[in-house]
N, C-alpha and C positions, 0 to 999 in steps of 0.2 A: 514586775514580778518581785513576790518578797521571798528571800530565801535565812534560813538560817543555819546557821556552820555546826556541823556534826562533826568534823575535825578541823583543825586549823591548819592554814595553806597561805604561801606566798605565790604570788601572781603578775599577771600584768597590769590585772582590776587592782591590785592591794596587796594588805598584810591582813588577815580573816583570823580572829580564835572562837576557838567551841562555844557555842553557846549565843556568838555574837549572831542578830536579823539584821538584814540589810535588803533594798532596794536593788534592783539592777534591770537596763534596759535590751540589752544584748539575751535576748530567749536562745542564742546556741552557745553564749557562755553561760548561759544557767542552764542552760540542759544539759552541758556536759560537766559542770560539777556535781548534778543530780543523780547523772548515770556514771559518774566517776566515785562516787557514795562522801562526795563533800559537805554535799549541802541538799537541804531539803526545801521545800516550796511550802510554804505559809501564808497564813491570810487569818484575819481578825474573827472572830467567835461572834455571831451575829447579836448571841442573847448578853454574854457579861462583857466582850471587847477583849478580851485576853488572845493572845499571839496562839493558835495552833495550829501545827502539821495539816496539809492540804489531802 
């Protein structure tokens, strides 16, 4: 799952700032920065490739 940081946060995964997309394989630590309003879930734009909001 890709996600991208809505705000920045320290962790056990890392160190995340705004803005940054990242990879992650653990779907209950991205769910719960999802539902913790950290991060959001992304995926590629099928017509130009560009990073958008899922």
């Amino acid at each position: 799952m890709r996600l991208r940081v809505l705000q920045s946060f320290s962790g056990a995964i890392g160190s995340f700032h705004e803005g940054q997309v990242f990879e992650i394989q653990d779907l209950n630590v991205a769910q719960n920065l999802i539902n913790s309003g950290y991060a959001v879930e992304v995926e590629s734009c099928p017509t130009c490739g560009s990073t958008i909001d899922k």
